[in-house]
C-alpha positions, 0 to 999 in steps of 0.5 A: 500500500502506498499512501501521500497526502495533499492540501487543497485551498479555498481562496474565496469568501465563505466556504465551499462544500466538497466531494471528493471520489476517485473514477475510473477502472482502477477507482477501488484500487484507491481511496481519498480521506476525507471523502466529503467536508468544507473548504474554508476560506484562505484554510488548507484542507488536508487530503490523505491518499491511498493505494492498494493494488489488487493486481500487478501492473499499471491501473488508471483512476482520477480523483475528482473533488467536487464544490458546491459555492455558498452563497452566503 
């Protein structure tokens, strides 16, 4: 199992909420935590990854974080 992690910024007023998954055809080969929250302003967001590979050889997947903005 490999495992990285990275930060995401929000540098925009309020908040966004977020959703965060991975597609493609090796998706259950990799997991992001956390998988759904707030970005807050001008904060990082910490995101941990995580791969474990059921087959050897090279697999594809793409994670996607979705935002939703707050209008208030």
């Amino acid at each position: 199992m490999c495992t990285t992690m990275s930060q995401l910024k929000n540098p925009y007023m309020g908040y966004a909420k977020f959703r965060a998954a991975f597609v493609g055809d090796a998706s259950k080969e990799w997991s992001v935590t956390p998988s759904d929250g707030f970005l807050r302003q001008n904060e990082a967001t910490h995101f941990v990854v995580r791969y474990a590979p059921h087959n050897s050889g090279v697999n594809h997947a793409y994670l996607v974080i979705e935002t939703e903005v707050s209008q208030g």
